[in-house]
C-alpha atoms as one frame of an Amber mdcrd trajectory, in Angstrom:
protein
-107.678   2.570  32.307-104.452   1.294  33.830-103.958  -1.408  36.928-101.642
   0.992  38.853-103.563   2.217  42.030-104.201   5.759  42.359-102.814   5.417
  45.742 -99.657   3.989  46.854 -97.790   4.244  49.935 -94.987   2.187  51.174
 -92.894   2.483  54.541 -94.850   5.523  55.712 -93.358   7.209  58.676 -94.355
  10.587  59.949 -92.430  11.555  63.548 -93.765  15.712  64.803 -90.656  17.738
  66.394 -90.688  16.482  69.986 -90.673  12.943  68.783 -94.237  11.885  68.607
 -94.443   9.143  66.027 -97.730   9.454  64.212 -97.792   7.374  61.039 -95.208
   4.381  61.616 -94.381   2.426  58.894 -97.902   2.033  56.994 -98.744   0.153
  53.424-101.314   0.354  51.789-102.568   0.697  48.158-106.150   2.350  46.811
-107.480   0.922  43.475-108.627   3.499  40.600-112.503   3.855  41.402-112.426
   2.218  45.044-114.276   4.110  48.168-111.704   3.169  50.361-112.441   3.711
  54.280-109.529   4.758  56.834-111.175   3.854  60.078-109.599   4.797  63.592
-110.108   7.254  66.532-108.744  10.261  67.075-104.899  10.218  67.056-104.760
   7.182  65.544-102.909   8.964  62.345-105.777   9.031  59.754-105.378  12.592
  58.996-101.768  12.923  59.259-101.804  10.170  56.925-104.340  12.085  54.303
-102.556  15.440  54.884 -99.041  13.467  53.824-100.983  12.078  50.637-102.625
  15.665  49.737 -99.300  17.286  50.151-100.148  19.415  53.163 -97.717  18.084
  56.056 -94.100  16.546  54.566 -93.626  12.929  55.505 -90.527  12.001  57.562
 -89.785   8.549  55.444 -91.363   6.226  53.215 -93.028   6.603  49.578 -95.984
   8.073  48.670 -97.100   8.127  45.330-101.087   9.887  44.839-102.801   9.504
  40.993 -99.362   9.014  39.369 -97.133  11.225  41.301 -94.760  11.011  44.274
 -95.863  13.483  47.060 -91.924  15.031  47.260 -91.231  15.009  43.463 -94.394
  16.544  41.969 -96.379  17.977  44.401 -98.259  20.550  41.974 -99.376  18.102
  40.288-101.338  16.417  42.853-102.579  19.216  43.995-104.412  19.387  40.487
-105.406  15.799  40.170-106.755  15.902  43.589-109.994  17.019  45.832-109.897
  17.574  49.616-112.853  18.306  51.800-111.293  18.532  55.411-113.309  18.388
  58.798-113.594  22.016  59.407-115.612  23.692  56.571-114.005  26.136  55.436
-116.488  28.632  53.454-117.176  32.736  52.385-120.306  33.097  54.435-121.542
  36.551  52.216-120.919  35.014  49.147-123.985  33.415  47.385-123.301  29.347
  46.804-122.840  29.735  43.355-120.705  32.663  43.232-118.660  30.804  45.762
-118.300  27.529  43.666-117.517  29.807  40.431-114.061  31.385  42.079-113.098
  27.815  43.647-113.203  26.921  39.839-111.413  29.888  38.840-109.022  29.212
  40.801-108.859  26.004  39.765-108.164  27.294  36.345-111.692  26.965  34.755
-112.770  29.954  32.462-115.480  31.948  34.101-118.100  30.718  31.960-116.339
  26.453  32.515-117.244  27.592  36.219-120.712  28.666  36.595-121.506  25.722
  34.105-119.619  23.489  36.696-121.056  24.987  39.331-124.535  24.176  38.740
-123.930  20.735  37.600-122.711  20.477  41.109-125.261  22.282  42.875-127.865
  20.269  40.779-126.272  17.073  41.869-126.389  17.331  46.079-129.818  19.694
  45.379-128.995  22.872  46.301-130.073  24.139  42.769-133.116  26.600  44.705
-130.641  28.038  47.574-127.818  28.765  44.914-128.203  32.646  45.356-128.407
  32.381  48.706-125.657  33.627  51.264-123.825  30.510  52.275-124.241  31.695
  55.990-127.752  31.003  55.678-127.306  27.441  54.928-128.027  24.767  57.102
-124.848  22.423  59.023-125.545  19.984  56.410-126.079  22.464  53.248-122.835
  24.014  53.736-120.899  20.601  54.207-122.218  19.842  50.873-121.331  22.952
  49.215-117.599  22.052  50.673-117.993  19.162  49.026-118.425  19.917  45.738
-116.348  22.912  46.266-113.736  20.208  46.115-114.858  18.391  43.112-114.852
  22.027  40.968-112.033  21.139  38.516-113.211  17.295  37.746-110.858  15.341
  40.277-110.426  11.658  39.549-109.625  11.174  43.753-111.464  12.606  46.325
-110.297  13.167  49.835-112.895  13.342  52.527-111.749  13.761  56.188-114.479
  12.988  58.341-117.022  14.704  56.088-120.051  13.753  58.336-118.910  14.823
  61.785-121.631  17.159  63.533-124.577  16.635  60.827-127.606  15.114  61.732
-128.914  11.871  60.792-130.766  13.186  57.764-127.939  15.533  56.607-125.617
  12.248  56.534-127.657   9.989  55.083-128.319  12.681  52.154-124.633  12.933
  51.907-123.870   9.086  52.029-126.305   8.994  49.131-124.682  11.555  47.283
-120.807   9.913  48.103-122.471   6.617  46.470-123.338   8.550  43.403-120.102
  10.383  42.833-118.253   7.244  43.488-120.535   5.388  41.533-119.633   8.023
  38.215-115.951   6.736  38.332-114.854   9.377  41.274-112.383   7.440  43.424
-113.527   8.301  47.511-110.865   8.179  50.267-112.516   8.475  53.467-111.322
   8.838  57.038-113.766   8.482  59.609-114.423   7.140  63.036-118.052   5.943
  62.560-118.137   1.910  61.717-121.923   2.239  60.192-120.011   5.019  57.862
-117.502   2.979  56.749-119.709  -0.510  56.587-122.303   1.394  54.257-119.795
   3.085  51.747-116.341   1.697  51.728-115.685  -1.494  49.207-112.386  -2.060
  51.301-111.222  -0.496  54.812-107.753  -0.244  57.021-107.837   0.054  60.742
-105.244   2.437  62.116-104.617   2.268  65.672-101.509   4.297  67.157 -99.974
   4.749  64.033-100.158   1.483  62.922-102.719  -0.342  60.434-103.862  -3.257
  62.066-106.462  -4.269  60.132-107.206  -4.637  55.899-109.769  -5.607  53.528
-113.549  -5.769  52.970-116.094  -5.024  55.606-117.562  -8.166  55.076-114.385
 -10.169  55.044-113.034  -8.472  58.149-116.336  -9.520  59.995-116.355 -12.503
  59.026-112.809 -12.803  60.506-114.731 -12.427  64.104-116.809 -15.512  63.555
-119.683 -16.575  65.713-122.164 -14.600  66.918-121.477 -11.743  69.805-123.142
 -11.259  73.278-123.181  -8.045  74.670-124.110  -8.003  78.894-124.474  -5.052
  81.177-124.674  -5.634  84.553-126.806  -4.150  87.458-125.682  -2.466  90.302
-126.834  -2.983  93.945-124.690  -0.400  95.355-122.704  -3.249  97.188-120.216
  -3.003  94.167-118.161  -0.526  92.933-118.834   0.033  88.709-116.392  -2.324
  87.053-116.336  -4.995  89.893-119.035  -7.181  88.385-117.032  -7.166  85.324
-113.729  -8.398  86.532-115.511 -11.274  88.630-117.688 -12.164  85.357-114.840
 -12.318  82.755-112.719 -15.109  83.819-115.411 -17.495  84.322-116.804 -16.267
  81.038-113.592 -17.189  79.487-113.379 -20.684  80.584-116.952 -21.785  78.778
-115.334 -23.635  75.793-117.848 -22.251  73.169-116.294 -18.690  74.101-113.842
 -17.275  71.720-112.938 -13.910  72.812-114.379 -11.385  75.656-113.177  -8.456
  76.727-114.651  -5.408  79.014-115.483  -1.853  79.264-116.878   0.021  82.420
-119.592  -2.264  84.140-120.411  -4.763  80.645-118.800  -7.032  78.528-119.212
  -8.255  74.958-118.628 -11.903  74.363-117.600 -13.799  71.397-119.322 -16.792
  71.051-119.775 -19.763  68.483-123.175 -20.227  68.641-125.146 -17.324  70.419
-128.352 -19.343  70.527-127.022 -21.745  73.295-124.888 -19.752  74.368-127.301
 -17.107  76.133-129.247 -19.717  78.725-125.907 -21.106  79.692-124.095 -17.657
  80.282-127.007 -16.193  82.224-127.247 -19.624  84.370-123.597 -19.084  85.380
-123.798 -15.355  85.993-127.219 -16.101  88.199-125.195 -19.029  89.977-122.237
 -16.345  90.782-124.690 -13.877  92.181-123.678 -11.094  89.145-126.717  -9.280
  88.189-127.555  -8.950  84.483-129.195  -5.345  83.585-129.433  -6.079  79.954
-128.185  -8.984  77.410-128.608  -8.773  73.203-126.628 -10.718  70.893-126.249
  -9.699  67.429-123.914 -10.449  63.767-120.529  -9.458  64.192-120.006  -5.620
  63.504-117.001  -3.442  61.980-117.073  -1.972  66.096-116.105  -5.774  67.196
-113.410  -5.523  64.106-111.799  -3.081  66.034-112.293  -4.473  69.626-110.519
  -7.447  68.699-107.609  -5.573  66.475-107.421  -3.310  69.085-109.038  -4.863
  72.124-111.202  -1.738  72.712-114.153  -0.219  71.345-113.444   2.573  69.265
-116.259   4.808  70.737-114.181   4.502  74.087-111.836   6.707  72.892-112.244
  11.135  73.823-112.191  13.483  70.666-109.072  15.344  71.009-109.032  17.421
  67.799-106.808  17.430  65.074-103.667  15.196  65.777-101.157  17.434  64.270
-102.189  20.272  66.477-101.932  17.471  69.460 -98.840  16.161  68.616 -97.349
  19.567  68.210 -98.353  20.836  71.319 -95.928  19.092  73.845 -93.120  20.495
  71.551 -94.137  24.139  71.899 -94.379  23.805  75.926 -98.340  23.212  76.241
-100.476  20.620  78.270-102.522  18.080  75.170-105.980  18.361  75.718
C-alpha cells in the first residue's frame, strides 16, 4: 500500500474552442480507498473534470496524474486501471445480462471462462443473479444502472468513476445502489463520484469538493464543512395577499433580518429566505415578532442542523437545486462554437 493518492491533479484548466473556460485552475488530491464526492450543478465542470481524469476530453493545462499515471503520458494505462459508469447507460438491450458482462470482460482482456466467473460474482453482488438470462431491455431503470455498474468493475479496477450514477432512479433503486457503492468501497474499491444531490454525497462520500463555475470552492468532510456553517438555520416562506408581487416580501424582510445581532448569514430565493442563526431556539419568537410587527406574512417557518445544501448556499450564495439541468457541459459549451443557441 503506498501514501501517493490515486488521484492527483494540479493547475487544472480546461478552455472548449470558443473560449468557454470550464475547469479553471482546480487542485485536488483523492486518497487510495476514499469515496470522494464532486458536488456541483450542472455546468459547474464536474464532468469535464472526470472526462479529463478518465482520458476522454484532453485538458488544456495543468497535471493530472490517475492510479500512477499522467493522463497525457500514459493514457492506456489508465484506461486499464480504471472503471467509468457515465450518466447515460449505455447497454446491448438483446443481449442477456450475463452474456453482456462476459464480452465487457473480454474486452477487457479476461479469458472467456475469467469472464463468466466475473460476471456472476458481479451479478451476485447488486442481486441480479435470477434475471441474468434475461434481455437487458427487460430490466427495470434501476436494474440496468446496476448492470452498468458492474459492467465497469469487469476487469477488477482499483478506482471507480461514477458520474451521476443515480440520476432518474427511484428512491428504492438508489438506496439499493447507495448500499451496494458502500460495499464495493468498503472491499478496498476507491469511488469517485460526481453528483448534484447533497443527501448523495452526505451519505457516501468520506471527503467532498464543491465546484461552482469552474472553480472548487469548497473541501473536506461533510461533517467538517457543516460544521463550518455554525448555528442552527431558519428557513421562512412567506404568504401572499395578492397586494405583493412574489419576491417583494423577501427584499423588505432581509435587511431587517440582517441587522438582529444573533444572525450570521441570510440570503433569498423567490418569495423565502433561509437564515443563519446562532441559536435557533430564541431565535424563532424574536424573528416572527419582527416579521408580524412589519406586516410580512409568514406561510411556513422550520429550523433544522446545518445541511451540505447550506454548504453550498454560503460557498456559493445559492441553493444548488436553483440551478436548470442543462445536459452534459461539453455538449453546452461546444455549442456556441458551432453557431447554436445553449439550451
Amino acid at each position: 500500500m503506498t501514501d501517493e493518492p490515486i488521484v492527483d491533479v494540479q493547475k487544472l484548466v480546461k478552455v472548449y474552442p470558443g473560449g468557454t473556460r470550464a475547469v479553471s485552475d482546480i487542485n485536488f488530491t483523492v486518497a487510495r480507498g476514499e469515496f470522494f464526492g464532486f458536488l456541483g450543478p450542472n455546468g459547474a465542470g464536474k464532468t469535464t473534470t472526470m472526462k479529463i481524469l478518465a482520458t476522454l476530453l484532453r485538458k488544456s493545462s495543468g497535471r493530472a496524474i490517475v492510479a500512477g499515471y499522467d493522463v497525457d503520458r500514459d493514457p492506456m494505462s489508465i484506461r486499464r486501471s480504471i472503471g467509468f459508469a457515465m450518466q447515460e447507460v449505455g447497454l446491448d438491450d438483446l443481449a442477456p445480462g450475463l452474456d453482456f458482462l462476459v464480452l465487457q470482460g473480454v474486452l477487457y482482456g479476461l479469458s472467456r471462462r475469467e469472464a463468466r466467473s466475473r460476471a456472476a460474482e458481479l451479478l451476485e453482488l447488486v442481486g441480479l443473479t435470477s434475471v441474468a438470462g434475461r434481455k437487458v431491455g427487460t430490466y427495470s431503470g434501476g436494474m440496468r444502472r446496476r448492470v452498468d455498474l458492474v459492467a465497469a468493475l469487469m476487469h477488477n479496477p482499483p478506482l471507480l468513476f461514477l458520474d451521476e450514477p443515480t440520476t432518474g432512479l427511484d428512491p428504492q433503486s438508489r438506496l439499493a445502489l447507495w448500499e451496494y457503492l458502500e460495499l464495493l468501497n468498503g472491499r478496498g474499491v476507491t469511488i469517485f463520484l460526481t453528483t448534484q444531490m447533497m443527501e448523495e454525497a452526505d451519505r457516501l462520500c468520506q471527503r467532498i469538493a464543491i465546484i461552482d463555475e469552474g472553480q472548487i470552492v469548497a473541501e473536506g468532510s461533510p461533517r467538517s464543512l457543516k460544521e463550518e456553517v455554525g448555528g442552527d438555520v431558519i428557513r421562512t416562506t412567506f404568504g401572499s395577499d395578492g397586494r405583493e408581487e412574489e419576491g417583494a416580501y423577501s427584499e423588505r424582510a432581509e435587511p431587517l433580518v440582517k441587522e438582529r445581532d444573533y444572525v450570521t448569514a441570510v440570503s433569498s430565493a423567490g418569495n423565502s429566505l433561509t437564515i443563519t442563526v446562532r441559536d435557533g431556539s430564541a431565535a424563532v419568537p424574536d424573528l416572527l415578532r419582527l416579521l408580524n410587527e412589519n406586516s410580512i406574512p409568514v406561510a411556513n417557518l422550520s429550523m433544522a442542523s446545518p445541511t451540505l445544501d447550506d454548504v453550498f448556499l454560503k460557498y456559493t450564495g445559492r441553493t444548488i437545486r436553483a440551478e436548470e439541468a442543462t445536459g452534459d457541459e461539453t455538449e453546452q459549451a461546444m455549442r456556441p462554437w458551432l453557431g447554436l443557441k445553449r439550451r
